[in-house]
C-alpha positions in Angstrom: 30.1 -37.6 -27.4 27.2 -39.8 -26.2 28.4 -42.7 -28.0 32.0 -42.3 -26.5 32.7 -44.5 -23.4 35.0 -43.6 -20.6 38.1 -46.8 -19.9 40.1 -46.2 -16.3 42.5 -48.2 -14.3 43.1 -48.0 -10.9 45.4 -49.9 -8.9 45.9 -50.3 -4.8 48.9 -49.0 -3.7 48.8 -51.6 -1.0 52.2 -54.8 -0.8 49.9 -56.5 -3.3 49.4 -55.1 -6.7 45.4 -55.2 -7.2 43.4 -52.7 -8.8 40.3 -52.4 -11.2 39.6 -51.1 -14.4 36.2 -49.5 -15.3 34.9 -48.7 -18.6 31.6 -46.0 -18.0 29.8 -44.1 -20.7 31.7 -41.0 -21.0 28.9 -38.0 -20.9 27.2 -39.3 -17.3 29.7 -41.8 -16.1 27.9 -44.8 -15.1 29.9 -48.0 -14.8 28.9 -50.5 -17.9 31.4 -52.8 -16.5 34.1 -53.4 -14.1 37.2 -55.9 -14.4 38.8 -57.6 -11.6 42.5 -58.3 -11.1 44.3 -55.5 -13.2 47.8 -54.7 -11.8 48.9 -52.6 -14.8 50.4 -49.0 -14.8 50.5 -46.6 -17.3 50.9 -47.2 -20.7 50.0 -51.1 -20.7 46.4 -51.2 -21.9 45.2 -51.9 -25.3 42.0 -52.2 -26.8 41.3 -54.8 -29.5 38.3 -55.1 -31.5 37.4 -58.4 -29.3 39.0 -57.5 -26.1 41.1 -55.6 -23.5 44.7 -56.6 -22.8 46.3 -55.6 -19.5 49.9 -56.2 -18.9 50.1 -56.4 -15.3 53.5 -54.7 -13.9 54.6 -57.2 -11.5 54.6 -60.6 -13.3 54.9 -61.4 -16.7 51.5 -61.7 -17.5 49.2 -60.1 -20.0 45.6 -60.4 -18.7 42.8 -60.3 -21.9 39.3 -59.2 -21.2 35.7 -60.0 -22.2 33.3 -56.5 -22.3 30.7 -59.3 -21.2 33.0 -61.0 -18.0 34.7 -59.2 -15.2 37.5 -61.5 -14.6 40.1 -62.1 -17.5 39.0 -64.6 -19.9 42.6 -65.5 -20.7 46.0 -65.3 -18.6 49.0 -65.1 -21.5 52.0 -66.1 -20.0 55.6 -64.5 -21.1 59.0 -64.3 -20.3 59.9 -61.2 -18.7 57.7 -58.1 -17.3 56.5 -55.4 -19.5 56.7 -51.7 -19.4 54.3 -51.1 -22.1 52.2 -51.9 -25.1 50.3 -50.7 -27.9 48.4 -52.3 -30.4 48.5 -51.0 -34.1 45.6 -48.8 -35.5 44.6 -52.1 -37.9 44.7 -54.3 -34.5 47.1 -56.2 -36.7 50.0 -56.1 -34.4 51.3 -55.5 -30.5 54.0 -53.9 -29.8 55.2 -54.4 -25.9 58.4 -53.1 -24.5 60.4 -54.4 -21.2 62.3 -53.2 -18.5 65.8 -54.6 -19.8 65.0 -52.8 -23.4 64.0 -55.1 -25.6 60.9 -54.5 -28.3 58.7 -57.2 -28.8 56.3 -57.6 -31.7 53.4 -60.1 -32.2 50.6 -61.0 -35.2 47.6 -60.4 -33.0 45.9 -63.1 -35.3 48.4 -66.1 -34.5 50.6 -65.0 -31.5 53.4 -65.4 -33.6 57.0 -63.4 -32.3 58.1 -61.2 -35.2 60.9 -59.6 -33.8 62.5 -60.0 -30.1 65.3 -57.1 -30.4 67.4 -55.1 -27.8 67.0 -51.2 -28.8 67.5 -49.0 -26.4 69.7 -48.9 -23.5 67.3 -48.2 -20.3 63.9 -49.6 -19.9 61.2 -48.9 -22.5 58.8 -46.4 -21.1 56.6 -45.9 -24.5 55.4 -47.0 -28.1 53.1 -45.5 -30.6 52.5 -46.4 -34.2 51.6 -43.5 -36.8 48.4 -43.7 -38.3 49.2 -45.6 -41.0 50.8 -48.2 -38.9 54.1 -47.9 -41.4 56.6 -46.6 -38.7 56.6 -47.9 -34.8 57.9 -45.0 -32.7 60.2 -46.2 -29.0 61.4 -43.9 -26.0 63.0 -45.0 -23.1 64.6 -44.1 -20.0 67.9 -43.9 -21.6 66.3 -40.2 -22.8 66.4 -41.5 -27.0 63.6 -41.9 -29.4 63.8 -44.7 -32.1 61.7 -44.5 -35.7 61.1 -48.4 -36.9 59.8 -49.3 -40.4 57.2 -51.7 -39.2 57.4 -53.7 -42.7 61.2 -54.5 -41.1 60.2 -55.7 -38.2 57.9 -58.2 -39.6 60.4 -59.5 -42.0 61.6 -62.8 -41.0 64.6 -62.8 -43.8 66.2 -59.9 -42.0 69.1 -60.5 -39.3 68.4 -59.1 -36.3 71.4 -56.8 -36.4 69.9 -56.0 -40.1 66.7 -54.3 -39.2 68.2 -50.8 -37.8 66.2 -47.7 -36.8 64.6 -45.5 -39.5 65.7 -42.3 -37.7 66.5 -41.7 -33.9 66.8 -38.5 -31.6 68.3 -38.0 -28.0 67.4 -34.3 -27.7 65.4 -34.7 -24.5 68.0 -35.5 -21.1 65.6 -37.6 -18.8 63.5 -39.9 -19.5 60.6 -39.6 -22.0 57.4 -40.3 -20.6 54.9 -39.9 -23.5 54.5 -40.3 -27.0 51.7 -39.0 -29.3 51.8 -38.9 -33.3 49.8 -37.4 -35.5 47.0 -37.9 -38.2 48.0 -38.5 -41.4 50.5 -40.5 -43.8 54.1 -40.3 -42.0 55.6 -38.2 -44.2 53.2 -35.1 -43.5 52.7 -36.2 -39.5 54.0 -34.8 -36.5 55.2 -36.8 -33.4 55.1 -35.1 -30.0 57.5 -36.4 -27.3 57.4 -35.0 -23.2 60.1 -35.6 -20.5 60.2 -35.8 -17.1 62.9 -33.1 -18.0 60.4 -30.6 -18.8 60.2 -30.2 -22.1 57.2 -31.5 -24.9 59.1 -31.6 -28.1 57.1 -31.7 -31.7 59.1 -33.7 -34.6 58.9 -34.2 -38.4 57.6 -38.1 -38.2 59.6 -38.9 -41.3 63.1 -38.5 -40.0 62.7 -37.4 -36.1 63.9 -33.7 -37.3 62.8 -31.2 -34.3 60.4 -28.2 -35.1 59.9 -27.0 -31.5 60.8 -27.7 -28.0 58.1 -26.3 -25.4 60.3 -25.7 -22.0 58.1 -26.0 -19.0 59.7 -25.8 -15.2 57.8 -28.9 -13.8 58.5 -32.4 -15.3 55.6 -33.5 -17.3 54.1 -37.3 -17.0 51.4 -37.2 -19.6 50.2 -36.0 -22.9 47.0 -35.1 -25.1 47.6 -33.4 -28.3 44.3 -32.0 -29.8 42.7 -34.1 -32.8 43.5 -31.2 -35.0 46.9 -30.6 -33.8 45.4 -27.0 -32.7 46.7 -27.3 -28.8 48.8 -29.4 -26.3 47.6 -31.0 -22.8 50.9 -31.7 -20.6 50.3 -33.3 -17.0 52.8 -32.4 -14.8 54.6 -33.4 -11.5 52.1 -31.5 -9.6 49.0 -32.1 -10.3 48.1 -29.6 -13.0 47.5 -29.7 -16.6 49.1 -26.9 -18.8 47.2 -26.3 -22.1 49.3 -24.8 -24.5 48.3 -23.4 -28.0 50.0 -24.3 -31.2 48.8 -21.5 -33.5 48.2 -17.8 -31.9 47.0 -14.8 -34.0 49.8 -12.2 -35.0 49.9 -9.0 -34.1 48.8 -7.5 -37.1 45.9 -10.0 -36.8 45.7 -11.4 -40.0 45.4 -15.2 -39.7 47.1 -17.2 -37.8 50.7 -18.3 -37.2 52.3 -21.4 -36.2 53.8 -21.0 -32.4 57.5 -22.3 -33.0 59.2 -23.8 -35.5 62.9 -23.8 -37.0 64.2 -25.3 -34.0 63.0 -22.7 -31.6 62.4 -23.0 -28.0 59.8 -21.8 -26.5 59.3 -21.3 -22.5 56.0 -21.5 -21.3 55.0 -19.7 -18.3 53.8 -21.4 -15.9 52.2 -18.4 -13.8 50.4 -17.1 -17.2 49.3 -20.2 -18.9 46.1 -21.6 -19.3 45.7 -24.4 -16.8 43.0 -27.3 -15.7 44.0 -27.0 -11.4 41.7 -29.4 -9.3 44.1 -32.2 -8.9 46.4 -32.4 -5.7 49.1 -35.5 -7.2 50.7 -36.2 -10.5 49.2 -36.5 -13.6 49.5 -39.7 -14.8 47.2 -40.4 -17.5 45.2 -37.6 -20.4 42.9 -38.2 -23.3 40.5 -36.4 -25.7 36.9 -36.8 -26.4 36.9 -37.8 -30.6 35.7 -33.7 -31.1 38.1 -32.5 -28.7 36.0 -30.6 -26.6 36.2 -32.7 -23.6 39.5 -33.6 -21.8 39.8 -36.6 -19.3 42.7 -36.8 -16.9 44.0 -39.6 -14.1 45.8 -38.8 -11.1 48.1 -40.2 -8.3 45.2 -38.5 -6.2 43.2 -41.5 -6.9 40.5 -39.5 -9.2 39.1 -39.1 -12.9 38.5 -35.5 -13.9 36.1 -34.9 -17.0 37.2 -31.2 -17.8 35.1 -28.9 -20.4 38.0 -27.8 -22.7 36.5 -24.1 -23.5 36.4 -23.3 -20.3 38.6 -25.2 -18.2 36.2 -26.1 -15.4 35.3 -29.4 -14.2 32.3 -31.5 -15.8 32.6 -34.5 -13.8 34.7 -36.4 -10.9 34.7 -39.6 -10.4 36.8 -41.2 -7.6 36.9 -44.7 -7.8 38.3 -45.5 -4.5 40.9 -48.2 -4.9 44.3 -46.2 -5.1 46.1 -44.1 -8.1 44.6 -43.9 -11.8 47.3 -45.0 -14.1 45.2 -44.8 -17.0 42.2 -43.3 -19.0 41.3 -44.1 -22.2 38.4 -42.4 -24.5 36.8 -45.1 -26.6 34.5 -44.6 -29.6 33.0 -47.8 -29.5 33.3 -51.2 -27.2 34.9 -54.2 -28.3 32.7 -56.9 -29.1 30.6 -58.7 -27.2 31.6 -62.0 -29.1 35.3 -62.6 -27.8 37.2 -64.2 -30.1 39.7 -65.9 -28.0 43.4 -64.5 -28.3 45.9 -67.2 -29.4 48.8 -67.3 -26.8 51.2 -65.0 -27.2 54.7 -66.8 -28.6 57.6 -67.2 -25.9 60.0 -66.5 -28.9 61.2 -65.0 -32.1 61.0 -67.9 -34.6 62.1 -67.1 -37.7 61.0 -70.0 -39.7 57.0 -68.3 -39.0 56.7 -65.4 -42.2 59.2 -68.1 -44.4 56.9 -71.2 -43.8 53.6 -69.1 -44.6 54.6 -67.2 -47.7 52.9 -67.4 -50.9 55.0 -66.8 -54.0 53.3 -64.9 -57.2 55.5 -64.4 -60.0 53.9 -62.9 -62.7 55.8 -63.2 -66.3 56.5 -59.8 -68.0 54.9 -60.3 -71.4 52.9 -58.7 -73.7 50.7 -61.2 -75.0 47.3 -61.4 -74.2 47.1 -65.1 -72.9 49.6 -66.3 -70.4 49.4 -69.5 -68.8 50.3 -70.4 -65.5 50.4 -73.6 -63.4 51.0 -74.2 -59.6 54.2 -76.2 -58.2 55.8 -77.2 -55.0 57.8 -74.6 -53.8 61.0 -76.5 -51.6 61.2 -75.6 -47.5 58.6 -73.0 -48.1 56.0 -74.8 -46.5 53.2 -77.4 -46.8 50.4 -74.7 -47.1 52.5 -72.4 -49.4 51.9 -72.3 -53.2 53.8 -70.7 -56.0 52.6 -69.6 -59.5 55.1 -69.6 -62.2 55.0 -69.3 -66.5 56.2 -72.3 -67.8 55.7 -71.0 -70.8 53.5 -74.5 -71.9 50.4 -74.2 -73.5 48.4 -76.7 -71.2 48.7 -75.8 -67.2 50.7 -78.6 -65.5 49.8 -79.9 -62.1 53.0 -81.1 -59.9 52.4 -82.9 -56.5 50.8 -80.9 -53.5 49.5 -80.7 -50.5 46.2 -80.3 -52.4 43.8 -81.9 -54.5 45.1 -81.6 -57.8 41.6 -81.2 -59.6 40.9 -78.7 -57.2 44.3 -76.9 -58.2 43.3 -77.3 -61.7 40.1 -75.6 -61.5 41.6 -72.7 -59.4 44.5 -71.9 -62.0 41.8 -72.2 -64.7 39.5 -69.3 -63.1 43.0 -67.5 -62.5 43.9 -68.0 -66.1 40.3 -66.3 -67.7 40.7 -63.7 -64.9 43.7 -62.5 -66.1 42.7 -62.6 -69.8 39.5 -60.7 -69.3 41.5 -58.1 -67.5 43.9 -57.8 -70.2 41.1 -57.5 -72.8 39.7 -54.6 -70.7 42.9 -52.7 -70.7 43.6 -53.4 -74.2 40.0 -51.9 -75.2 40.4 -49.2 -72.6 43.7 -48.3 -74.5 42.2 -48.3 -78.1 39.4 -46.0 -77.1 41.5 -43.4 -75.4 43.9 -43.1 -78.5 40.6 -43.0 -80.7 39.6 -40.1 -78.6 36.4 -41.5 -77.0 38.1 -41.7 -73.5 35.0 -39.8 -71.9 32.4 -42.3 -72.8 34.0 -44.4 -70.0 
């Protein structure tokens, strides 16, 4: 916990949208720094490695922070508003939604427009990637929930009307207002999903196949599912956060049991549930300390509540004074002091980007132990691209390139004794098993 920092947003609720954001060390909450000029609202922050991206909510504007500057260090210019973002676990990718329904997705490293696709019907209220950033999750005003397979997105070759969702749902009738998935790989995660018509529903990941719906009678705004997928932290309409457990002890005490499953609803009392009560407005914003114990929660009431989990009492509050708290974020670790400028974020989806950076490897299916390759021009693939092929000649052959040949030469030539080293390795490898001396190795 006391190398965990504390990120929160706050913006006026004056004519003008102006607000702050603060990033504080979590266990005593002194400011480490503040930013100037954020105008973003709930689910529009993302932390990079080198920065802090803000979309702001009422231009088309991305604002990208230094931890070492308090103004924005770069302004990215697009071409419509947007209603959230989230960057992928690698920092790879951003993933941004807008108000008319389109997804967006950009290479963080170039700014390049992979895909620029309408996908749900309503405005885009949230994105999350699984953990193994192989499947983008979408939810929207128009109540549905879209599963993308992220290598799809990012493939230039596919049609736009090609690249179709992995799985959807439209179990929930109002708008979804939070997603959270799960730890592990996606076929053994879980993906939770709230609505602002009441209910927090928990999914297979794979194929968006429901395991419980949690009914509550207040529309919930915000979510925090534990690190160990032990409890659930809805924020609701008025001001209070319901904690509910996913595993209970049966009655014959043995164990424990999962609570749900097999498509059962559950109602949760909202008289006899456990509950964090101190804000007076809606709860717009939850996270989790990295060992769960600590929850932190942003309100319409214009404060930041640090909440001991075990007890449900209040550690810290912070109010920062400038209006409604949109966001908090629990970080393990600052981005770097050394900002690494963010290239501008691409207007539009070009589709000539993936095809004019590819490299093509094709790698002969033989069982020889010497193969030779050589390196030629590959047409309209680009002037940076290369391609290996078997020509099936004894000496490596050079065509024109973009490069020096000799240097060309010398590469292949390391490639070449590489590749026969490795196949004597395996070859030895092979004769020593069948011989029986496999645990020498």
């Amino acid at each position: 916990m006391s190398d965990e920092y504390l990120l929160y947003g706050t913006v006026s609720s004056g004519s003008k949208v102006d607000g702050l954001l603060t990033v504080c060390k979590l266990n005593t909450s002194t400011p480490i720094r503040t930013f100037k000029q954020n105008g973003s609202f709930c689910n529009r922050i993302a932390v990079l490695d080198s920065c802090i991206l803000s979309a702001q909510s009422d231009r088309p504007i991305v604002h990208s922070y230094s931890i070492t500057k308090d103004a924005p260090m770069q302004k990215l210019v697009l071409q419509e508003k947007l209603t959230c973002i989230v960057a992928s676990h690698s920092k790879k990718f951003l993933a941004a939604g807008t108000h008319t329904g389109k997804l967006i997705l950009w290479e963080l490293g170039s700014g390049a427009c992979l895909i620029y696709k309408d996908i749900h019907y309503g405005s885009i209220s949230c994105l999350v990637f699984s953990q193994d950033d192989s499947v983008l999750f979408s939810a929207g005003t128009d109540a549905r929930i879209y599963s993308w397979r992220t290598i799809e997105l990012c493939n230039a070759q596919l049609n736009y009307n090609d690249v179709q969702p992995l799985a959807s749902a439209n179990q929930h009738s109002l708008e979804v207002t939070g997603l959270y998935c799960g730890y592990g790989g996606i076929l053994d995660s879980r993906l939770y999903s709230i609505s602002i018509d009441g209910s927090c529903q928990v999914w297979n990941a794979s194929d968006l196949r429901l395991h419980t719906t949690f009914v509550f009678k207040e529309a919930l705004l915000s979510i925090a599912v534990d690190p160990a997928e032990r409890a659930i932290y809805a924020g609701c309409d008025y001001g209070v956060i319901y904690h509910v457990d996913l595993y209970r002890q049966p009655h014959d005490g043995a164990g424990l049991e999962y609570t749900g499953g097999l498509q059962r609803i559950v109602e949760v009392s909202t008289e006899s549930a456990a509950k964090f009560a101190q804000h007076t407005d809606k709860i717009l914003s939850l996270d989790l300390s990295f060992d769960g114990t600590l929850l932190v929660s942003g309100s319409r009431d214009g404060t930041v509540i640090v909440w001991d989990i075990s007890t449900h009492q209040v550690l810290r509050s912070i109010k920062p004074g400038r209006g409604p708290v949109y966001v908090v974020k629990v970080l393990q670790k600052l981005p770097s002091e050394h900002y690494t400028r963010q290239e501008s974020l691409k207007l539009s989806y070009d589709a000539s980007y993936a095809s004019n950076n590819d490299v093509w490897l094709s790698i002969p299916e033989s069982n020889e132990s010497n193969v030779t390759f050589s390196i030629s021009d590959v047409t309209h693939v680009g002037s940076e691209a290369i391609a290996i092929v078997d020509t099936g000649e004894d000496i490596p052959a050079i065509n024109q390139g973009s490069c020096d040949a000799e240097d060309l030469q010398a590469k292949v030539e390391r490639l070449s004794a590489a590749y026969n080293a490795l196949w004597e390795t395996y070859t030895t490898t092979i004769g020593l098993r069948e011989n029986g001396d496999h645990e020498e190795l």
